[in-house]
GUGUVEX-652799 format. One line per 2 residues: number of its first residue (from 1); for each residue x, y, z of C-alpha. Coordinates in nm, 4 decimals. Example, Ala and Ser with C-alpha at 12.3 -4.5 7.8 and 13.67 -1.06 7.14 Angstrom:
<nodes>
1 = 1.2300 -0.4500 0.7800; 1.3670 -0.1060 0.7140
</nodes>
This chain:
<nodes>
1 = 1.2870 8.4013 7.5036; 1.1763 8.0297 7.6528
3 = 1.1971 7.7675 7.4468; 0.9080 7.5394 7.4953
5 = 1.0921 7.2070 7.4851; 1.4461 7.2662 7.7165
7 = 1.7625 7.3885 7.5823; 2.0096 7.1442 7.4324
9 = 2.3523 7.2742 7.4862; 2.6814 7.1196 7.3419
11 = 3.0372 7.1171 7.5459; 3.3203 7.1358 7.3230
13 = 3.5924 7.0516 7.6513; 3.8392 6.8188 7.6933
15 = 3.9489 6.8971 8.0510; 3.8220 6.5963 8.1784
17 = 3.8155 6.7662 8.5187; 3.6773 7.0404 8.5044
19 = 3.4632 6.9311 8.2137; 3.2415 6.6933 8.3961
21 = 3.1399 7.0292 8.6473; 3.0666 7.2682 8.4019
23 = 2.8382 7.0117 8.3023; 2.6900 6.9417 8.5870
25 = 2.6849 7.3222 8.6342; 2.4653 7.3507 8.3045
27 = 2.2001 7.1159 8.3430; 2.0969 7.2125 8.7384
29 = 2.0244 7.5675 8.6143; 1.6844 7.6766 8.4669
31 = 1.4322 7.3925 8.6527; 1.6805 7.0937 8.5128
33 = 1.5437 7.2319 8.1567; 1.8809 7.1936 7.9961
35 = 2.0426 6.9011 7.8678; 2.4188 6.9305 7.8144
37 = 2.6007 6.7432 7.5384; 2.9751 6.6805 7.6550
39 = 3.2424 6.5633 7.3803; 3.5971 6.5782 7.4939
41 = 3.7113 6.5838 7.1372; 3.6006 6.8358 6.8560
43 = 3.5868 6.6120 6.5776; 3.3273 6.3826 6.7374
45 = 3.1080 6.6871 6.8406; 3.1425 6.7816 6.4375
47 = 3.0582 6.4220 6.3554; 2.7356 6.4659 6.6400
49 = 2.6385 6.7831 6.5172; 2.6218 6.6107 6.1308
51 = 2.4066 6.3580 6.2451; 2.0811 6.4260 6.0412
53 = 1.8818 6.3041 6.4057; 2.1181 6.5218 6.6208
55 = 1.8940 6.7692 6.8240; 1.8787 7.1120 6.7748
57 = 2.1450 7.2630 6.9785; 2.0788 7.5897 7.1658
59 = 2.4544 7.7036 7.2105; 2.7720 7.5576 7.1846
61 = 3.0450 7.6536 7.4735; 3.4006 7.5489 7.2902
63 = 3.7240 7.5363 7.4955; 3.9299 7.6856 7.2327
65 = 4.2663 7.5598 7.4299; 4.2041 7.1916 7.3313
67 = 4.4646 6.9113 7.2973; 4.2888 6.6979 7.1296
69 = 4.1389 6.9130 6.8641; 4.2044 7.2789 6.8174
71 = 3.9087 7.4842 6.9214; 3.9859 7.7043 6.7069
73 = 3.9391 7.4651 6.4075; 3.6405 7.3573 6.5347
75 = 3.4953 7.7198 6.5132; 3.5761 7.7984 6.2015
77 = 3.4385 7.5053 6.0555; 3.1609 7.5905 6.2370
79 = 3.1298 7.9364 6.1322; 3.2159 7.8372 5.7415
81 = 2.9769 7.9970 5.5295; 2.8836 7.6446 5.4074
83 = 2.8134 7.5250 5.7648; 2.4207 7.4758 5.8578
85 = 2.5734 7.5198 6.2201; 2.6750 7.8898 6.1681
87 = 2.4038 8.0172 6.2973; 2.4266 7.8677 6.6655
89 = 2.5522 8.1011 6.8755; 2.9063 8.0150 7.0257
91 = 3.0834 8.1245 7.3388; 3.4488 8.0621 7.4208
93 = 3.5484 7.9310 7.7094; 3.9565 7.9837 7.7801
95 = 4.2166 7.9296 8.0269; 4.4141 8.1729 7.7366
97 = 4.4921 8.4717 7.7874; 4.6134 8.5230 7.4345
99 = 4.4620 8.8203 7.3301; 4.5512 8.7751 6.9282
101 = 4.4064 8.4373 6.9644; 4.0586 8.5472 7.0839
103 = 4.0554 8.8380 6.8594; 4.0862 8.5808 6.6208
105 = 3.7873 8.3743 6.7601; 3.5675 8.7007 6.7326
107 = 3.6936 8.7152 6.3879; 3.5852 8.4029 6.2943
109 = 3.2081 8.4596 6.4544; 3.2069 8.3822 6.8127
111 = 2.9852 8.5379 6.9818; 3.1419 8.6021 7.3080
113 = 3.4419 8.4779 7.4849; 3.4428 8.4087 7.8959
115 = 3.7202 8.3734 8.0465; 3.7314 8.0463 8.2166
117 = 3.8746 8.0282 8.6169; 4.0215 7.7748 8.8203
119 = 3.7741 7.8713 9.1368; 3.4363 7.6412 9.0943
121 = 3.2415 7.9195 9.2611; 3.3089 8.2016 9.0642
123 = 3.2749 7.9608 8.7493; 2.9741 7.8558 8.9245
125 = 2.8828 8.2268 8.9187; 3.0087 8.2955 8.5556
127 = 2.8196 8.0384 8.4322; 2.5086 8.1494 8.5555
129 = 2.5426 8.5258 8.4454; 2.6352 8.3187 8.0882
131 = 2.3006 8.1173 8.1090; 2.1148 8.3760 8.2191
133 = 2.1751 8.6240 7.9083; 2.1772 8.3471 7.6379
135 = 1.8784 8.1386 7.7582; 1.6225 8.4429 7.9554
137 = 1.7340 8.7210 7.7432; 1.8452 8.6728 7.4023
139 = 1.6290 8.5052 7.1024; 1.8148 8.1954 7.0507
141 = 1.7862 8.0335 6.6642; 1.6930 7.7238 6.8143
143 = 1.3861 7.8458 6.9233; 1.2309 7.9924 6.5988
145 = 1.2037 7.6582 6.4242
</nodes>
């Protein structure tokens, strides 16, 4: 479904290499109709996402291997049952290969993981297959208000 006004979508990364393409990645897809929102550290993209003039955020794509901030935390605050934020859809990103670990992201309410590779072209092309589900395809909650 399009959404009228551009998609806002928040990176959750602190690879502060690889980071920086994803999110360059992000906002030349779709006619430069996406805006990408880059925090290196979880607890300031909580603190952002709290912000009463934040705005509204299409889909969040959290590194879950983070040294800063657990990703991990981060989604399950964000999935709490008291969270206005559960209902943004979520996908994992992850060097991991630790399958417990993204069972428990699934567990928690992600809604998909991706594995994330070293090679910028077939990130490129992961990306795009991401993008093009999420933001052609699927009925995003950001778009009914």
């Amino acid at each position: 479904m399009d959404h009228p006004n551009g998609y806002n979508i928040l990176l959750v990364d602190d690879d502060i290499e690889q980071a920086p393409f994803i999110k360059q990645i992000l906002e030349t897809s779709f006619s430069n109709r996406i805006t990408v929102i880059w925090f290196e550290n979880g607890v300031e993209a909580l603190d952002f996402l709290d912000i009463k003039t934040s705005p509204p955020i299409s889909l969040i794509l959290l590194e879950i291997e983070s040294t800063i901030y657990d990703g991990v935390s981060i989604l399950e605050q964000l999935k709490d049952e008291s969270s206005h934020h559960r209902i943004i859809p979520i996908i994992i990103l992850s060097r991991s290969r630790d399958l417990r670990r993204i069972k428990g992201c699934f567990s928690l309410g992600a809604n998909s993981c991706v594995k994330k590779p070293s090679d910028p072209k077939v990130l490129r092309n992961i990306l795009g297959v991401v993008l093009e589900f999420w933001l052609t395809h699927a009925i995003l909650p950001s778009s009914l208000t």
